[in-house]
C-alpha positions in Angstrom: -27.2 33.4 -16.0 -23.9 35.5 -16.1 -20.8 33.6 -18.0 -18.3 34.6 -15.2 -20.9 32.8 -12.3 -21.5 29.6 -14.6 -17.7 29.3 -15.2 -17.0 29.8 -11.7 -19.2 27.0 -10.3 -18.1 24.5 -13.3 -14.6 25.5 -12.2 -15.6 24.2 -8.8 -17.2 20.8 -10.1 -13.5 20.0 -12.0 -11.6 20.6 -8.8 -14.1 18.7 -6.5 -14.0 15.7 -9.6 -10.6 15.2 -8.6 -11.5 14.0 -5.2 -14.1 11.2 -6.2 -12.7 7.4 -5.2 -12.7 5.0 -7.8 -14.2 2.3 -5.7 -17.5 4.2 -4.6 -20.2 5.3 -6.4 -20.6 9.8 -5.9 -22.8 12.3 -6.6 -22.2 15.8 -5.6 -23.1 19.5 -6.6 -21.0 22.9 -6.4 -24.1 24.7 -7.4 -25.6 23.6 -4.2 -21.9 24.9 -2.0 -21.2 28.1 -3.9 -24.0 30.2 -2.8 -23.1 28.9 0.7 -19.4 29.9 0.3 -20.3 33.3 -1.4 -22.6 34.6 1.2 -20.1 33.0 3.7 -17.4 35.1 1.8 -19.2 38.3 2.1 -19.5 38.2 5.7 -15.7 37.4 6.3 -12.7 39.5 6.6 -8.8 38.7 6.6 -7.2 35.4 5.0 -10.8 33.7 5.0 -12.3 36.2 2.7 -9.0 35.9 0.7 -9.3 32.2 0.5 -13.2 32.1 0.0 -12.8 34.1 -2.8 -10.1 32.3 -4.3 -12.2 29.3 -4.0 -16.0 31.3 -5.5 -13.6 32.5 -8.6 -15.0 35.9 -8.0 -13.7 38.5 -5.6 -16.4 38.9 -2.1 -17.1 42.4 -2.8 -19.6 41.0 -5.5 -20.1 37.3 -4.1 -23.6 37.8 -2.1 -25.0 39.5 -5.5 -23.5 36.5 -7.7 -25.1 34.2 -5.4 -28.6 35.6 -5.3 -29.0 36.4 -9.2 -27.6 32.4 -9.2 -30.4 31.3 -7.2 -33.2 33.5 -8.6 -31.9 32.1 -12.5 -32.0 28.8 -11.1 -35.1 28.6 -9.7 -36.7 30.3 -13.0 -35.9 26.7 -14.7 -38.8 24.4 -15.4 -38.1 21.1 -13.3 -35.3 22.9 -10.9 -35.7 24.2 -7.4 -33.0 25.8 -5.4 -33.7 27.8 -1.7 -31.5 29.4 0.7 -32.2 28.4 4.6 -30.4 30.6 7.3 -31.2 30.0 11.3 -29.8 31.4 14.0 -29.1 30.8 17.9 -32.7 33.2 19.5 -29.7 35.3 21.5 -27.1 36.0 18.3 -27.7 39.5 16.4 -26.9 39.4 13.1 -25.8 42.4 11.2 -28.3 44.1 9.5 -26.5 45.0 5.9 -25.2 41.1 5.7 -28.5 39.9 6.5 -30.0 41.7 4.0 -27.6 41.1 1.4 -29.7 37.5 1.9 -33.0 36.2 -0.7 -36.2 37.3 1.1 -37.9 34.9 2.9 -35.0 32.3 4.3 -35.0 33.6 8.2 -35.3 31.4 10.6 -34.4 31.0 14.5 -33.8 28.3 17.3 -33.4 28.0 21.0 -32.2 25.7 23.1 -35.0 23.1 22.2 -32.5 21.4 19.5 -34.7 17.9 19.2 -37.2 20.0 17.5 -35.0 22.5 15.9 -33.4 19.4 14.1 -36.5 18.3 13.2 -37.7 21.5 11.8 -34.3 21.5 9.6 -34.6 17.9 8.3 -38.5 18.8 7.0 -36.8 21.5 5.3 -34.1 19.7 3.5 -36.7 16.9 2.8 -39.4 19.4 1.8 -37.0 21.1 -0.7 -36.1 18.2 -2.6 -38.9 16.1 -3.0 -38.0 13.7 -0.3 -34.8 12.7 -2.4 -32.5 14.3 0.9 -34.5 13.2 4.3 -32.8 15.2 6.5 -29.9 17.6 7.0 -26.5 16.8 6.6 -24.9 18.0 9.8 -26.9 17.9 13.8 -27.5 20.6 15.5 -25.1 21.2 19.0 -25.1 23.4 21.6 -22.3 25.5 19.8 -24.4 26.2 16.6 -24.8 29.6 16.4 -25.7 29.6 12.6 -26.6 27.3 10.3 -26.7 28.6 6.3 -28.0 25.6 4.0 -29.0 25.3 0.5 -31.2 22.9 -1.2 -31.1 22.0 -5.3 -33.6 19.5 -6.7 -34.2 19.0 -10.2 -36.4 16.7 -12.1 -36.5 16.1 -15.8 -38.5 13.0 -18.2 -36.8 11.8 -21.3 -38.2 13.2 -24.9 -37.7 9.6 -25.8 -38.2 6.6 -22.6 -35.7 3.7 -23.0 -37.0 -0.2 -22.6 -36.1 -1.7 -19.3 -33.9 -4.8 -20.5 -31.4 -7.3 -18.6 -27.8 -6.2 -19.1 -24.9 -8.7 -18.0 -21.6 -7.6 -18.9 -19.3 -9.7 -20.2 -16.0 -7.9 -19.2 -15.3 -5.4 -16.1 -16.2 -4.8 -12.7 -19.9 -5.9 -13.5 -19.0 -9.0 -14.8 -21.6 -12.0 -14.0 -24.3 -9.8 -12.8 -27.5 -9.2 -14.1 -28.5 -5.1 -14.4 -31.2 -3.2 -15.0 -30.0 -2.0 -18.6 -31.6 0.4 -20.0 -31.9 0.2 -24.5 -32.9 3.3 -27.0 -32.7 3.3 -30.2 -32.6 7.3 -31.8 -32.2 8.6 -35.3 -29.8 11.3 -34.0 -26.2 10.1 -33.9 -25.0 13.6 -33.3 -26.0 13.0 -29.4 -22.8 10.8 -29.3 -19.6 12.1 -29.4 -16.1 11.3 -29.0 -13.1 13.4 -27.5 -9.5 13.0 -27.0 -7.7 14.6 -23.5 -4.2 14.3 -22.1 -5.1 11.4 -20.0 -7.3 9.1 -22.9 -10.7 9.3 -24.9 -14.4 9.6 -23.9 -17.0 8.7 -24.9 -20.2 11.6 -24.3 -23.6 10.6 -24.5 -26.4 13.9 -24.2 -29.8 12.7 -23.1 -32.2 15.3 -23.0 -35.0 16.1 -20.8 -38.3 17.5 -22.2 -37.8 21.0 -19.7 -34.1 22.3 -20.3 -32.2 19.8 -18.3 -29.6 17.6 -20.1 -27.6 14.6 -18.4 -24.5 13.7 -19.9 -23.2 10.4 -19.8 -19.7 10.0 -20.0 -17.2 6.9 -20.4 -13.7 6.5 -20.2 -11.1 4.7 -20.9 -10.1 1.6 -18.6 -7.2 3.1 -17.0 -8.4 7.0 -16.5 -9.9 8.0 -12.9 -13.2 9.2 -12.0 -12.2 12.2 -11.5 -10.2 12.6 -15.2 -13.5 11.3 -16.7 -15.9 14.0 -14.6 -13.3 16.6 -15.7 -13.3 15.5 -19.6 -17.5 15.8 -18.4 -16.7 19.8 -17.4 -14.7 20.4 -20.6 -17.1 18.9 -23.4 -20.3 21.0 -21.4 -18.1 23.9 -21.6 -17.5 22.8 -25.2 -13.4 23.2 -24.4 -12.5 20.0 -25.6 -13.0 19.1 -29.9 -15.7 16.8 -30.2 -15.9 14.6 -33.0 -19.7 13.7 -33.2 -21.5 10.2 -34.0 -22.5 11.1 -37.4 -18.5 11.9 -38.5 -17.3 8.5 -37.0 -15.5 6.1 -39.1 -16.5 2.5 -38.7 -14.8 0.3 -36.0 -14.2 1.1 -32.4 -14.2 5.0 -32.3 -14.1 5.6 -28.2 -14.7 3.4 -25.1 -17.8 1.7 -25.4 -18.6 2.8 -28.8 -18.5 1.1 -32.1 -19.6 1.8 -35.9 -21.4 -0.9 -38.4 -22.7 -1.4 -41.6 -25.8 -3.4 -41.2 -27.8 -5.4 -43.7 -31.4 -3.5 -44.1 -34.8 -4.3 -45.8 -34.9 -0.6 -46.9 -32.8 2.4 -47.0 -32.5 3.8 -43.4 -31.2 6.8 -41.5 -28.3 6.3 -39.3 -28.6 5.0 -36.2 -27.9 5.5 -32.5 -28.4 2.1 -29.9 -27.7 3.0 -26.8 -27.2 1.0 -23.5 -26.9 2.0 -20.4 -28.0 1.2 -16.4 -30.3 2.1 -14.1 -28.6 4.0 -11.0 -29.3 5.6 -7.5 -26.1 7.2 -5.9 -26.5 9.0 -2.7 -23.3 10.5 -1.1 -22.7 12.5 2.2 -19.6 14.6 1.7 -17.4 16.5 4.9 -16.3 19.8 3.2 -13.6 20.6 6.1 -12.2 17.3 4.6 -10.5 19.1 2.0 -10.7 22.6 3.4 -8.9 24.6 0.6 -11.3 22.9 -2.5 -13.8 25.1 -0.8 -11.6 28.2 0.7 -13.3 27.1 4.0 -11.4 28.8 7.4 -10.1 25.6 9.6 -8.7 27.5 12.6 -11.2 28.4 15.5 -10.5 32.3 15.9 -13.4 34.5 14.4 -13.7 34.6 10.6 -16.6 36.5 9.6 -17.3 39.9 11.7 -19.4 40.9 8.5 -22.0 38.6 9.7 -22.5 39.3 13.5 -21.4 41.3 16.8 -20.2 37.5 17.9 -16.8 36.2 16.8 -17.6 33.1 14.5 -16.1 30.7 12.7 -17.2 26.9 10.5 -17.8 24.1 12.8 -19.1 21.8 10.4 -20.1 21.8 6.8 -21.5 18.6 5.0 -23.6 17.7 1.6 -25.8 14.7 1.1 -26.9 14.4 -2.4 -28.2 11.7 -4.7 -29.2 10.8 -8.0 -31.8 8.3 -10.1 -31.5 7.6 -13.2 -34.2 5.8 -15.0 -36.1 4.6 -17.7 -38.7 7.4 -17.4 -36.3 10.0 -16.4 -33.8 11.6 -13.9 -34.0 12.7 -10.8 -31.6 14.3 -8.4 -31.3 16.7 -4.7 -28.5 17.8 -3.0 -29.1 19.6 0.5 -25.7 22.0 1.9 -25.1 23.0 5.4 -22.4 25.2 7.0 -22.7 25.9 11.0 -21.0 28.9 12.8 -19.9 28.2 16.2 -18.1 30.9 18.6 -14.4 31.4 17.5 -11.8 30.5 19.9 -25.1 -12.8 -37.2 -28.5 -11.3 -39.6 -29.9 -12.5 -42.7 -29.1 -10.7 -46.2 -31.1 -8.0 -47.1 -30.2 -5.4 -50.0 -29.4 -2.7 -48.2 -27.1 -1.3 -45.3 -27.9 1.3 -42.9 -25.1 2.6 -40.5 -25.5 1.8 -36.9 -23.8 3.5 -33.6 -23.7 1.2 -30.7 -22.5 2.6 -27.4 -22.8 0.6 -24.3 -22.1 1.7 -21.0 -21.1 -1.8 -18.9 -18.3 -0.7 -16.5 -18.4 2.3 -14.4 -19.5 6.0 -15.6 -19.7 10.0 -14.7 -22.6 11.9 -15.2 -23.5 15.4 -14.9 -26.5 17.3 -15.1 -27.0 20.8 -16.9 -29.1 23.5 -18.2 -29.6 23.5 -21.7 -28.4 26.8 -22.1 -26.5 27.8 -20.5 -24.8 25.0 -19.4 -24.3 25.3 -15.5 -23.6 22.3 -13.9 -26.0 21.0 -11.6 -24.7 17.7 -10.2 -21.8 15.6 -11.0 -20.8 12.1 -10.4 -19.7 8.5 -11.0 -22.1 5.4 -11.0 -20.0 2.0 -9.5 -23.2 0.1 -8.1 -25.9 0.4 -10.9 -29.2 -1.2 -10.2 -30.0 -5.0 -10.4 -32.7 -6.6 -12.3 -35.3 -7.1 -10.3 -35.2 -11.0 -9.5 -39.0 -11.9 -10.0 -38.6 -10.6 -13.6 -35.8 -13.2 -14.8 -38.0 -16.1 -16.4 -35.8 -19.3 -17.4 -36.3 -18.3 -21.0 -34.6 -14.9 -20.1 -32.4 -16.1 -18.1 -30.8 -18.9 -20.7 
């Protein structure tokens, strides 16, 4: 994958970061809106192509090109699956050079029939992610005389499972409840590290998949904002921020949620790494005219995009529903994008000590999700309702 389009897109997850609420769970993915907004770009003309491409990071002239070698190099990774979807009102003519400028294959049309053109969108968007995204995020209407969408799914099993365990916090928002925690313990401390920005310290944890996708888990301090912690996430990915890794940690508390030890020991050991974490599902629907500028999309309703067909055109609706799973076994995660075009108008002694890592993630979190290398961004977001501990597991002896 090119530098500048991997940039561009990771540029995109920091400035849609700074959106995310502190009181809701998110998940979201500007790999899954840039294609949309760089086809959409290459089709428009005037002070929409000027904004689109402000918003892509790259100028329109070479945004359809960017977006297909970003979907092709996407799809070639093991575990991630990214299409293109375009349908079209049976009477609009579309112009030849921008539909070509389009992956093979993504063609589609629909008539006045919408009941079953809706449901021919929805298998699509379910189809293309597993079944993670049921349907698509915006309805067809009688105005729709487009509709571009894009679908991501990725899918990735830990090198090394965790051990489903009760977690109850003890301080936080999750205080008094019983989680699904999640425990590893990992000879490799150097998947931990800690970073200082201008708003306060993180916390990065880097679990690998077994196919090329990482997730990163990353925790802030109390006071900083979901959407200083994602973009402390962006900046340690693009390795922007100095990271001081687990293994060059001093003992004591080295970053939120982290802490170094000397342990008693039967034998000499290698340092170690405990981690715990939760269980999480996030799903999110997002309205991208809700903040038209994050995505350089046109909120007026004269004609925007002559590039595209003889009609005048312009956005009537643009959405993403996206979620995430994390578990024991593995992650999981789809995100389905839709634009429509509607006419413009205490231990025992031992004699030895081994050095342990403990990093505990009790309060809420970001992730995001990457290729190995390079590290594009897949999905991004913050876990505020992780899952319970399933009831008919708690024995009294577990529960004392």
């Amino acid at each position: 994958m090119s530098g500048a389009g991997i940039r561009a897109v990771n540029r995109l997850t920091a400035r849609w970061a700074r959106t995310v609420a502190a009181d809701d769970g998110s998940v979201f993915s500007a790999a899954g809106v840039w294609p949309l907004l760089a086809f959409l770009a290459d089709g428009a003309a005037g002070q929409a192509r000027a904004e689109l491409s402000e918003a892509l990071g790259v100028p329109a002239d070479v945004a359809a090109a960017a977006a297909r070698r970003l979907l092709s190099e996407m799809t070639s990774v093991t575990g991630l699956d990214a299409a293109l979807g375009l349908w079209t009102q049976q009477s609009l003519r579309l112009r030849d050079d921008w539909r070509a400028g389009l992956p093979a294959g993504t063609y589609g049309t629909f008539g006045d029939d919408l009941i079953t053109a809706q449901e021919r969108l929805d298998a699509w968007a379910a189809e293309r992610t597993g079944g993670l995204v049921e349907r698509m995020p915006l309805k067809l209407t009688r105005d729709a005389q487009v509709v571009l969408a894009s679908a991501l799914s990725l899918r990735t099993t830990w090198r090394q499972p965790f051990t489903e365990t009760p977690l109850r916090p003890e301080h936080g928002p999750w205080r008094g409840r019983t989680l699904l925690g999640l425990f590893r313990r990992s000879v490799r401390p150097d998947r931990v590290g800690v970073a200082a920005t201008p708003d306060g310290h993180v916390s990065a944890l880097t679990v690998p998949g077994d196919n090329g996708i990482d997730i990163h888990l990353v925790l802030g301090d109390e006071w900083m904002t979901p959407g200083q912690v994602i973009t402390a996430g962006v900046g340690l990915v693009e390795r922007a921020l100095p990271v001081t890794e687990g293994g060059r940690l001093p003992l004591g508390h080295v970053g939120p949620g982290l802490h170094v030890e000397q342990r008693p020991s039967a034998s000499p050991e290698p340092v170690a790494l405990d981690v715990r974490t939760v269980a999480y599902e996030v799903r999110a629907d997002h309205d991208l005219l809700a903040d038209p500028p994050l995505f350089g999309l046109p909120t007026t309703p004269h004609a925007h995009f002559p590039g595209i067909a003889d009609a005048p055109l312009t956005i009537g609706a643009a959405r993403q529903s996206a979620v995430a799973q994390f578990s024991a076994k593995g992650f999981r995660a789809g995100a389905v994008t839709a634009v429509a075009a509607t006419p413009g108008s205490a231990p025992p002694q031992l004699p030895h000590t081994t050095t342990v890592l403990t990093l505990t993630y009790d309060r809420p979190f970001a992730f995001l999700t990457t290729t190995r290398s390079p590290r594009l961004l897949l999905t991004s977001g913050w876990v505020t309702a992780p899952t319970p501990y399933p009831a008919m597991r708690l024995t009294p002896a577990s529960t004392s």
